[in-house]
C-alpha positions as a LaTeX table, in Angstrom:
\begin{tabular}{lrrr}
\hline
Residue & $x$ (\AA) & $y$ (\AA) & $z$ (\AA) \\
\hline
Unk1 & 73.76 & 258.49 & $-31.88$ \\
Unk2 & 77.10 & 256.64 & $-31.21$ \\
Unk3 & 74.97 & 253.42 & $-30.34$ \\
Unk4 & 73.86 & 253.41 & $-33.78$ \\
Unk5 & 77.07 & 253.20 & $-35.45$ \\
Unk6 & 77.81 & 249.14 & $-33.76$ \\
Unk7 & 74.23 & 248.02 & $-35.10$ \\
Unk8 & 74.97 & 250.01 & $-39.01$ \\
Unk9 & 78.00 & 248.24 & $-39.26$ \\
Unk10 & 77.18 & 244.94 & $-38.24$ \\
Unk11 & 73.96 & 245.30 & $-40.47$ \\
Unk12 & 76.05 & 246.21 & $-43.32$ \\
Unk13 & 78.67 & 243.65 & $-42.95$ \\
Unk14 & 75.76 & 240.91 & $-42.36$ \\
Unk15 & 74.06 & 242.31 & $-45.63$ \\
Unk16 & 77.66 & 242.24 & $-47.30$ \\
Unk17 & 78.34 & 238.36 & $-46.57$ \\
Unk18 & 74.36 & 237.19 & $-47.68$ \\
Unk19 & 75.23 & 238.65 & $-50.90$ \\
Unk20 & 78.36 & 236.49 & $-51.00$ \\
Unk21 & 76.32 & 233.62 & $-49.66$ \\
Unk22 & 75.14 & 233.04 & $-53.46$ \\
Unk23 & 78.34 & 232.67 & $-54.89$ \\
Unk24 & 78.92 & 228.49 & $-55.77$ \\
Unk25 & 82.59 & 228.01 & $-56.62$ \\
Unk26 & 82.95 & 225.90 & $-59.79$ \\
Unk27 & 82.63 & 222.00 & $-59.07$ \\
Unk28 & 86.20 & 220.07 & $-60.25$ \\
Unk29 & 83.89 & 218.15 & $-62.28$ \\
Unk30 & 82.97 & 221.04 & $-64.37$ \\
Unk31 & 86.62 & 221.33 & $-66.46$ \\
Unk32 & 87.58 & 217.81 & $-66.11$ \\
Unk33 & 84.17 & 216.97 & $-67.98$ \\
Unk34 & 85.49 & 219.04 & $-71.19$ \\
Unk35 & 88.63 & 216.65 & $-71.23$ \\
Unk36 & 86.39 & 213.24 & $-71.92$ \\
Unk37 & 84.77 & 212.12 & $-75.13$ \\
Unk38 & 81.37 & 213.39 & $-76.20$ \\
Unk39 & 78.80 & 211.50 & $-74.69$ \\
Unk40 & 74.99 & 211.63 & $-76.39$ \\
Unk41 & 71.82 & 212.95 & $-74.40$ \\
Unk42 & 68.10 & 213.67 & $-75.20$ \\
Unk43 & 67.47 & 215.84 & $-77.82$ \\
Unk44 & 71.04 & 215.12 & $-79.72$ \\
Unk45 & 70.62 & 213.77 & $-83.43$ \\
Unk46 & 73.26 & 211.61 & $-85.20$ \\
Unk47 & 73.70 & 209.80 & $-88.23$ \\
Unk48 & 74.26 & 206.29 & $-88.36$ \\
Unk49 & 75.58 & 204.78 & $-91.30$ \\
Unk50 & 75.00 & 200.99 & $-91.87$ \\
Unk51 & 76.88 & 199.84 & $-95.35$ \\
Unk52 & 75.64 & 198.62 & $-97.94$ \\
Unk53 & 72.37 & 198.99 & $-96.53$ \\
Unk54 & 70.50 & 201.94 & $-97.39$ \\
Unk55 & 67.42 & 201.05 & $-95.50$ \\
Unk56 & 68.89 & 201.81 & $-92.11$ \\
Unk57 & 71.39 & 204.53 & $-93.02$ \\
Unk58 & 69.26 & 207.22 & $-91.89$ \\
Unk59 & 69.40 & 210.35 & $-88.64$ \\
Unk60 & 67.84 & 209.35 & $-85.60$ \\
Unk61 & 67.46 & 211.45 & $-82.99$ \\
Unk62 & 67.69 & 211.03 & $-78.93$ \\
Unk63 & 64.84 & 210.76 & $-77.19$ \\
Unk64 & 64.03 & 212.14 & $-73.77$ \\
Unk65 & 64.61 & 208.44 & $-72.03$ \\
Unk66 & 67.82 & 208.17 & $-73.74$ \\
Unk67 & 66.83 & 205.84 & $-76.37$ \\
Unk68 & 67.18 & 205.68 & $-80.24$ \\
Unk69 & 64.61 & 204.03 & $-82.12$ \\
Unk70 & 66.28 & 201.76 & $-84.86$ \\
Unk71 & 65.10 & 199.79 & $-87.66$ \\
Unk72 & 64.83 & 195.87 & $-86.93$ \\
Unk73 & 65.98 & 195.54 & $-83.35$ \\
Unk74 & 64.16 & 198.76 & $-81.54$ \\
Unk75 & 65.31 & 200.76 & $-79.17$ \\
Unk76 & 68.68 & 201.30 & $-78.15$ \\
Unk77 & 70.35 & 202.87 & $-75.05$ \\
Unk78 & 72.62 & 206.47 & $-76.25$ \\
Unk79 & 72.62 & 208.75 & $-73.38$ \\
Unk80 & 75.69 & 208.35 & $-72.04$ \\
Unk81 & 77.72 & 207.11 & $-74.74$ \\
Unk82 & 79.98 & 208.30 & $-77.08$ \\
Unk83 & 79.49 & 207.70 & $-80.81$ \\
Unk84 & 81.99 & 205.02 & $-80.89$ \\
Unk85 & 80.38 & 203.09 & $-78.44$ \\
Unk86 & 77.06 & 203.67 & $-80.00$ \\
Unk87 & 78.94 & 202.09 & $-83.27$ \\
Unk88 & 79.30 & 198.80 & $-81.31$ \\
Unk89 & 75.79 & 198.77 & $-79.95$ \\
Unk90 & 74.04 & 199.09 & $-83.23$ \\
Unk91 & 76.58 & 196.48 & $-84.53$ \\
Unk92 & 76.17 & 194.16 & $-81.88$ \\
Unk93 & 72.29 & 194.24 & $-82.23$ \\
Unk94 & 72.07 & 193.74 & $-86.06$ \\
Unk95 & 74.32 & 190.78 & $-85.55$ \\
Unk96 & 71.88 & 188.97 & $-83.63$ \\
Unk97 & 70.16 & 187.21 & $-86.74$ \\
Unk98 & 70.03 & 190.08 & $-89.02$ \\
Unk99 & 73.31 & 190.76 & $-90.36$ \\
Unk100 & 76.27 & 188.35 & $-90.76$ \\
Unk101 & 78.85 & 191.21 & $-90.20$ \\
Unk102 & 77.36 & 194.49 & $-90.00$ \\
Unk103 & 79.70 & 197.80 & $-90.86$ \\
Unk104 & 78.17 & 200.94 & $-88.72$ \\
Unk105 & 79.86 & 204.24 & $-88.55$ \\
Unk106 & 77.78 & 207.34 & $-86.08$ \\
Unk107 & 78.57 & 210.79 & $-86.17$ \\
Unk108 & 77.05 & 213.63 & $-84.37$ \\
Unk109 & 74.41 & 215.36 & $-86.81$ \\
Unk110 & 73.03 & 217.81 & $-84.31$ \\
Unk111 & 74.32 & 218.91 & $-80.77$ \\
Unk112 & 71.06 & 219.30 & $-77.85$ \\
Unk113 & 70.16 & 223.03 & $-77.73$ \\
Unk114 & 72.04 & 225.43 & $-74.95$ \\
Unk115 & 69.98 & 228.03 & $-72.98$ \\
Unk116 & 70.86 & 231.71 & $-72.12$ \\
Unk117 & 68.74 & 233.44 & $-69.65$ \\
Unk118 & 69.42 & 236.88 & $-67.29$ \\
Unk119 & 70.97 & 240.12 & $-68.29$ \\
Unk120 & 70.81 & 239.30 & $-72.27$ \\
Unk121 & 69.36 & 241.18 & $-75.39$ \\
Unk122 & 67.32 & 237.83 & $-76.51$ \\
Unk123 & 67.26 & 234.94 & $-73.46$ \\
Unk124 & 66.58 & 231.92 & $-75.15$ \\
Unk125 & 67.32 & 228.47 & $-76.65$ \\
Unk126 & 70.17 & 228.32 & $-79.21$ \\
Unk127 & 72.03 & 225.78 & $-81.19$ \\
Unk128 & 75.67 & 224.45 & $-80.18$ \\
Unk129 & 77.95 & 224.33 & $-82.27$ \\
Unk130 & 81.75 & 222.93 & $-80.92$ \\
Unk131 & 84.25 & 225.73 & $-79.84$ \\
Unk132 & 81.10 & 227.42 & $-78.57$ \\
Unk133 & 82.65 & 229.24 & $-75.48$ \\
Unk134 & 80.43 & 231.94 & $-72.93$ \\
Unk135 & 81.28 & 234.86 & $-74.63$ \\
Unk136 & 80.23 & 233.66 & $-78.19$ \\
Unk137 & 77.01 & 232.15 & $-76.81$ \\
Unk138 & 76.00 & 235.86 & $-75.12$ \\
Unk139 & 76.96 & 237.30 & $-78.80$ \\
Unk140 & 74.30 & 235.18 & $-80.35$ \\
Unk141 & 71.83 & 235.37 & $-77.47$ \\
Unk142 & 72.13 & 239.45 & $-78.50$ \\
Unk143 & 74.89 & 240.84 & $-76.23$ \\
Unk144 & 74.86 & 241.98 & $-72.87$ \\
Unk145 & 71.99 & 244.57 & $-71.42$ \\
Unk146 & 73.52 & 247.52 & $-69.53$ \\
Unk147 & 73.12 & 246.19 & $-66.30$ \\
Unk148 & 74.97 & 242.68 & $-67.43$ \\
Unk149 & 78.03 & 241.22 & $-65.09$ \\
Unk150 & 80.59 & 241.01 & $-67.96$ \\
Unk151 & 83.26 & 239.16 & $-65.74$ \\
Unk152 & 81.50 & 235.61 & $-64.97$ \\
Unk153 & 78.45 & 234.20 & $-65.03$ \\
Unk154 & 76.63 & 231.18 & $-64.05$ \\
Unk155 & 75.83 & 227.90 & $-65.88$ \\
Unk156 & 73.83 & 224.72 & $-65.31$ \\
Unk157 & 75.58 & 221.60 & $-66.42$ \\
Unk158 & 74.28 & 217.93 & $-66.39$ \\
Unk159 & 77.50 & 215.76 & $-65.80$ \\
Unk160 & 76.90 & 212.04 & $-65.54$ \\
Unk161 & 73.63 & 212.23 & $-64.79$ \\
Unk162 & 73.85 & 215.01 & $-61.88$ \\
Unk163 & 72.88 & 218.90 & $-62.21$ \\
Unk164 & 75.83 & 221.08 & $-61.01$ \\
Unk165 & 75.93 & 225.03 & $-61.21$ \\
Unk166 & 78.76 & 227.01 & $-60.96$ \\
Unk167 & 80.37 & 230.57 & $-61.64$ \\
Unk168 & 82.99 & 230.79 & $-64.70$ \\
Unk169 & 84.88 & 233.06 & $-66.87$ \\
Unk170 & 83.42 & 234.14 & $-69.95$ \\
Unk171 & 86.21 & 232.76 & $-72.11$ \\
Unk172 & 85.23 & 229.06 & $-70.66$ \\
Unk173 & 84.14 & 226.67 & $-72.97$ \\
Unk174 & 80.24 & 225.07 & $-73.22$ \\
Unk175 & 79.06 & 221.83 & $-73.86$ \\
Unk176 & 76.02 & 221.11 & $-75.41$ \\
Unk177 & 72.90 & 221.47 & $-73.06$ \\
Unk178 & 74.42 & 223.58 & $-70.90$ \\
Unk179 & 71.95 & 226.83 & $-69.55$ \\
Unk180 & 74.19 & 230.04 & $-69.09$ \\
Unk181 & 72.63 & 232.59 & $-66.98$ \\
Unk182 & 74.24 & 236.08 & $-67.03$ \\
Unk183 & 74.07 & 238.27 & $-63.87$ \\
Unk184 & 72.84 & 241.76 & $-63.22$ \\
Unk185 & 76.09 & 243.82 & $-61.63$ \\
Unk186 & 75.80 & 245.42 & $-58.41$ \\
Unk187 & 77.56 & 248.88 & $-59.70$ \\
\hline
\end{tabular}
């Protein structure tokens, strides 16, 4: 009976660590991302604002390559940029033979969706809306089930162009796009 005892505990402290195994601390990338500008992605929608001409103020929205479609000169590059920089992109286009100086203002009209899956009462996809932090996301998504970890959970981030997961507080903020997935607790 005593040679049991070596082989339990070793079995239970090798069982304790591959539960640990899953834990990803939260890349440095994930807060310092919340301290830059906006930038645009597929499935954002803004509103550009040329003036004095009504036939291109309109909402376009981001398509899955990154692109907007716009009136006269085509397509033009948006994921990655912030609105200001989409500004002088439009701008710079229409000046190329179809406006002498061409006024363009973009704002945001519609964040890209963010996703809560796991230990929810109604996983699914739900709008952002800025200030949106973990806890407020989980509230729409229905609350936590039962057997929800309340302390952290996990979310899915696309920053510049490369998927990162890690483990944060619920009082963290979200950007738009992010997934969240909420845990089940062990106890």
């Amino acid at each position: 009976m005593k040679s049991f005892a070596p082989l339990f505990r070793a079995m239970l402290a090798a069982s304790l660590l591959a539960g640990c195994s899953s834990y990803r601390p939260t890349p440095a990338a994930f807060h310092e991302v919340l301290d830059h500008p906006y930038q645009l992605g597929a499935g954002d929608r803004v509103r550009v604002t040329v003036f004095e001409q009504e036939g291109l103020t309109n909402t376009y929205s981001v398509d899955q390559s990154g692109y907007i479609a716009f009136p006269l000169v085509g397509a033009i590059p948006a994921r990655g940029h912030t609105a200001q920089q989409l500004e002088g992109e439009i701008a710079t286009k229409l000046r190329q033979g179809y406006l002498r100086d061409p006024d363009v203002s973009v704002e945001i009209d519609r964040y890209r969706p963010i996703f809560v899956m796991g230990e929810v009462g109604a996983a699914g996809q739900y709008s952002y809306v800025p200030g949106l932090t973990v806890q407020k996301a989980v509230a729409i998504a229905g609350g936590y089930t039962p057997r929800a970890n309340q302390e952290s959970v996990d979310i899915t981030r696309d920053i510049n162009g490369k998927v990162m997961t890690g483990r944060v507080r619920t009082s963290d903020p979200l950007l738009p796009g992010d997934t969240i997935y909420v845990r089940e607790r062990l106890f």
